[in-house]
C-alpha positions as CSV (number, residue, x, y, z in Angstrom):
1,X,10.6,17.8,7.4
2,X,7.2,16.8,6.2
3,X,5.1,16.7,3.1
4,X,4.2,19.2,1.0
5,X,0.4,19.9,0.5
6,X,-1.8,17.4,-1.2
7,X,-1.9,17.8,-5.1
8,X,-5.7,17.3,-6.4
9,X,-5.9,14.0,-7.6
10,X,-5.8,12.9,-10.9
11,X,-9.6,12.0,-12.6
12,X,-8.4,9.9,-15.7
13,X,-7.1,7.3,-13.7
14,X,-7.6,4.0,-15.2
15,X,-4.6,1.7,-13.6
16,X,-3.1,2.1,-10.0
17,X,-0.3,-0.5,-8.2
18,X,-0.4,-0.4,-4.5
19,X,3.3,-1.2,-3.4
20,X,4.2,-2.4,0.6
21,X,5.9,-4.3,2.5
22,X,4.0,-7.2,4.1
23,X,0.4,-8.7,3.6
24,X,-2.5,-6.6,5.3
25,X,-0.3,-3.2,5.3
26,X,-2.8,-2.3,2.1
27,X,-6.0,-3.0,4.4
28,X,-5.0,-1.8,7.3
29,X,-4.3,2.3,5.9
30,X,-6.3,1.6,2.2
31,X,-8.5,-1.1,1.5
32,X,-11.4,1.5,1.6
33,X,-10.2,3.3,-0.5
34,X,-8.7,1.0,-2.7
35,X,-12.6,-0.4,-2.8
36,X,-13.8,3.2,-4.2
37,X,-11.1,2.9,-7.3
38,X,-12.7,-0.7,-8.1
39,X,-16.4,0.5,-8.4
40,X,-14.7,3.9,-10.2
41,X,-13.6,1.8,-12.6
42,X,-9.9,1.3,-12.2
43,X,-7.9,-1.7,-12.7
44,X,-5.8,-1.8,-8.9
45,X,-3.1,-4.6,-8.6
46,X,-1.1,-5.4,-5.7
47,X,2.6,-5.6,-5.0
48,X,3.9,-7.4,-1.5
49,X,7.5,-7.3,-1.0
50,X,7.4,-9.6,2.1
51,X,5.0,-12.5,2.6
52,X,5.0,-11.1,6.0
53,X,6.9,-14.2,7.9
54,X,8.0,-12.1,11.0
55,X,4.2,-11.6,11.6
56,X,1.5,-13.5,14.3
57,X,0.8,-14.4,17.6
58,X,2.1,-17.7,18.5
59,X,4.3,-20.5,17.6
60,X,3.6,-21.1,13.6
61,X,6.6,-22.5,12.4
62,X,7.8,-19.2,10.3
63,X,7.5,-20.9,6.6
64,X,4.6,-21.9,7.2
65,X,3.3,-18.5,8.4
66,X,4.6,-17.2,5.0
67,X,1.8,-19.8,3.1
68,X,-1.0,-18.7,5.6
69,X,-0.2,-15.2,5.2
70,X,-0.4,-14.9,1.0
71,X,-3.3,-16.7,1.2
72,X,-4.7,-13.9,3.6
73,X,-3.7,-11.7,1.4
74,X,-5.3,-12.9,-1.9
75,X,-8.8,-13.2,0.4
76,X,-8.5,-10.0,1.5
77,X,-7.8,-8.8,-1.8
78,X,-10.9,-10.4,-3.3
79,X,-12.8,-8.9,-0.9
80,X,-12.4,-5.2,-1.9
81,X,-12.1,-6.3,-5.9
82,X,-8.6,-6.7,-6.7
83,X,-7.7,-9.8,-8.5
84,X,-3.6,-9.3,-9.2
85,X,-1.5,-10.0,-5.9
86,X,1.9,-10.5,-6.6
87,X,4.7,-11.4,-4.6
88,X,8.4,-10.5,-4.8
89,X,10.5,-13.6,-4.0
90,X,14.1,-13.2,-1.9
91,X,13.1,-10.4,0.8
92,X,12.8,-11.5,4.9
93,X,10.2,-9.5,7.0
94,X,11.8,-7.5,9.2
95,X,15.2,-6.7,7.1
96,X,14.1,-4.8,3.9
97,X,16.1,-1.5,2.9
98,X,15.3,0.1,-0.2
99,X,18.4,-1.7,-1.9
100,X,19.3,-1.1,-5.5
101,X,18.1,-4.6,-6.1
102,X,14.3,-3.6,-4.3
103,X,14.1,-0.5,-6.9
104,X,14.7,-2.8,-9.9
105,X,12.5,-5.2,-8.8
106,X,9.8,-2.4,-7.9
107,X,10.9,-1.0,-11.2
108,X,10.1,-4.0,-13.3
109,X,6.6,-4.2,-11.4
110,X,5.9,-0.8,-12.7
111,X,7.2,-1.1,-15.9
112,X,4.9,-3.9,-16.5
113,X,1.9,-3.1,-14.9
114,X,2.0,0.4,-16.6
115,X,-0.1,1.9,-13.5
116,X,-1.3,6.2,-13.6
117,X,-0.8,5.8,-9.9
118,X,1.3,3.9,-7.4
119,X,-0.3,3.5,-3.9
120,X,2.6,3.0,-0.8
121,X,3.9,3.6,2.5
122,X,5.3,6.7,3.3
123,X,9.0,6.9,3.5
124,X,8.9,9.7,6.1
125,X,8.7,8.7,9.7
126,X,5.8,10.1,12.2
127,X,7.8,10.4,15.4
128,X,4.7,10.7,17.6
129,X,3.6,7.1,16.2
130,X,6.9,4.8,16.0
131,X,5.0,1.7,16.2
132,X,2.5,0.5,12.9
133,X,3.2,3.2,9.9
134,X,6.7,3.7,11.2
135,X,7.8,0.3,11.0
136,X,11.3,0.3,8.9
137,X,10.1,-1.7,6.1
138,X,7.5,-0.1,5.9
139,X,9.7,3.6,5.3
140,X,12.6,1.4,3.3
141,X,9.5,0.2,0.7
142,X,8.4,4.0,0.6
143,X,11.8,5.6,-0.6
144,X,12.5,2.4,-3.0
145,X,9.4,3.2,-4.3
146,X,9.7,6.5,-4.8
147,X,13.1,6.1,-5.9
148,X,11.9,2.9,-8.7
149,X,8.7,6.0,-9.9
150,X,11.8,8.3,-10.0
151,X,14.0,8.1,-11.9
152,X,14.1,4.6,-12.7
153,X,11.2,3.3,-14.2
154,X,11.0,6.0,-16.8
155,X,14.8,6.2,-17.4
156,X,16.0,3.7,-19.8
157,X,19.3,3.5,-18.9
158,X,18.4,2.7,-15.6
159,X,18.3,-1.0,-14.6
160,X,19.4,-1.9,-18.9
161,X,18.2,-5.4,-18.3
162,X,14.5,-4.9,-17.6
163,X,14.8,-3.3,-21.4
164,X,16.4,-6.5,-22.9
165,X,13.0,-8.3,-21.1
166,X,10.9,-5.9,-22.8
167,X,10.4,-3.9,-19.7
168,X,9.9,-0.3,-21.4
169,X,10.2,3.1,-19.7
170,X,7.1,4.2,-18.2
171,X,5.6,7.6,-16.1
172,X,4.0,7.2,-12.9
173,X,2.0,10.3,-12.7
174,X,0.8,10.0,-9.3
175,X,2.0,8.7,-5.6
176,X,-0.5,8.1,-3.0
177,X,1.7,7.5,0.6
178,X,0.1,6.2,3.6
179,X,0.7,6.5,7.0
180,X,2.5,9.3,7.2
181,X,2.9,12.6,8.6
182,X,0.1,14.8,8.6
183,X,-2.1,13.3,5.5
184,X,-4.3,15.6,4.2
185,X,-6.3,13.8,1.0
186,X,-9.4,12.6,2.6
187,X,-11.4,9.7,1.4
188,X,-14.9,9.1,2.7
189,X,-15.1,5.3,2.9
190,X,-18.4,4.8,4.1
191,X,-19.7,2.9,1.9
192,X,-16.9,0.6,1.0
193,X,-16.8,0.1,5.4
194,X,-18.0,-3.4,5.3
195,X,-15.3,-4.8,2.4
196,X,-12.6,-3.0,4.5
197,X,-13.8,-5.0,7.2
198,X,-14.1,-8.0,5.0
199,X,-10.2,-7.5,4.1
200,X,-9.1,-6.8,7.4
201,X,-10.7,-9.5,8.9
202,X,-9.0,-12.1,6.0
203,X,-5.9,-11.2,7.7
204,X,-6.8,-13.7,10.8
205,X,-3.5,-14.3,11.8
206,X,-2.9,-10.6,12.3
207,X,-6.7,-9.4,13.4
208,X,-8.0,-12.4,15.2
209,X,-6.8,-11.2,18.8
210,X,-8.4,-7.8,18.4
211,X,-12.0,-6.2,18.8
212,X,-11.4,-5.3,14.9
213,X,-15.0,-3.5,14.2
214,X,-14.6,-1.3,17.8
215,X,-11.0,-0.6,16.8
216,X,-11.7,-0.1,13.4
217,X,-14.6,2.0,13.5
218,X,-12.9,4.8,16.2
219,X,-9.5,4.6,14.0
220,X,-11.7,6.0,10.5
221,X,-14.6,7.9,12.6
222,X,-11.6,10.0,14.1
223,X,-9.9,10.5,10.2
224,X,-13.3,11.9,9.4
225,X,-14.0,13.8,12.3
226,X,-10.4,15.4,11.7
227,X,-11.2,16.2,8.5
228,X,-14.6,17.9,9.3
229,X,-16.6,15.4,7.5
230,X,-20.3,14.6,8.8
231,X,-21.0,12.8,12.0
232,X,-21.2,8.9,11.5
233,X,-19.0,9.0,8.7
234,X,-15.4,6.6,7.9
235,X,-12.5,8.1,6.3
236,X,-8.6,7.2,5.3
237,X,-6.1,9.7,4.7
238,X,-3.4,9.7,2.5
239,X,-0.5,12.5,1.1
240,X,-1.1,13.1,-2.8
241,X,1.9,13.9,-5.1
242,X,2.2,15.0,-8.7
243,X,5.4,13.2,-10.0
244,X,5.3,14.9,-13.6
């Protein structure tokens, strides 16, 4: 089973949360994109449920590689406008399952930031693409967060102690998933090319081996030439869903 067809996005968005799993999974599929929603206007804050310690190259001792990581991520944040990183405490890269205790805690983010829209992974696997968007905690974040914008941030009985903190009930109207199956919502990035390069490039520790610009470039020319758009121009894809 896949996705439904895209919704048309909402136009009075004023405050989005981008949920994942580990630093740079935001640039990687959406730091374009996430760039366009700055200059629009809207107030974008991040959530990382990992500080990405199961990630490099070489021999980093692993808590150490969590401090170099969340610093990558608040640079490469910076670079496409955000200014709110925030980093869930108590979950290991590499063993995340979308856990009652990962919904409240997803919950809580939601109930305080208050977003229109919540940006995240897909929770559906692509099958001809098991490695990158297919990575488990990459799916477990998806369905917790799809689970924490339904029903449990806007039900107040669920999780009763994010109420006695003052953590009201509140509608997401809108999920934005990346990286999975067959995305149809097409964004032109062009524009916003070189701060996605700016972001992606931040994340040294994951990027640094690579020929990032030749790598990057053919990954969003092909999004746009999939999606008919105009030779020489960048594009992300996502799946758009109405949640009301």
């Amino acid at each position: 089973m896949g996705f439904p067809a895209s919704a048309p996005s909402l136009s009075d968005v004023s405050r989005a949360l981008a949920v994942f799993a580990h630093p740079d999974d935001v640039d990687f599929g959406s730091a374009g994109t996430v760039a366009s929603w700055i200059d629009q206007g809207i107030v974008v804050s991040y959530l990382l449920i990992t500080r990405g310690d199961a990630g490099g190259y070489d021999d980093t001792p692993r808590e150490r590689m969590r401090e170099i990581r969340e610093q990558e991520q608040r640079a490469a944040a910076a670079a496409v406008g955000v200014q709110q990183v925030d980093f869930l405490d108590g979950y290991a890269d590499g063993t995340l399952t979308p856990t009652l205790d990962l919904r409240r805690d997803i919950t809580a983010a939601i109930r305080r930031f208050r977003p229109d829209r919540v940006l995240t992974s897909s929770p559906l696997r692509r099958w001809e693409r098991l490695a990158g968007p297919s990575h488990p905690d990459h799916l477990a974040v998806g369905e917790a967060t799809t689970c924490a914008i339904y029903p449990d941030a806007r039900n107040r009985f669920a999780f009763p102690e994010l109420l006695e903190r003052g953590l009201e009930p509140w509608v997401v109207r809108e999920v934005w998933y990346a990286g999975g199956p067959a995305p149809d919502h097409v964004v032109d990035i062009t524009g916003m090319y070189p701060r996605k390069l700016a972001a992606m490039r931040a994340h040294a520790t994951q990027t640094a081996h690579m020929d990032l610009e030749t790598w990057l470039r053919d990954v969003l020319t092909t999004v746009a030439e999939n999606a008919g758009l105009p030779a020489g121009r960048l594009a992300e894809a996502f799946t758009v869903l109405r949640t009301e």
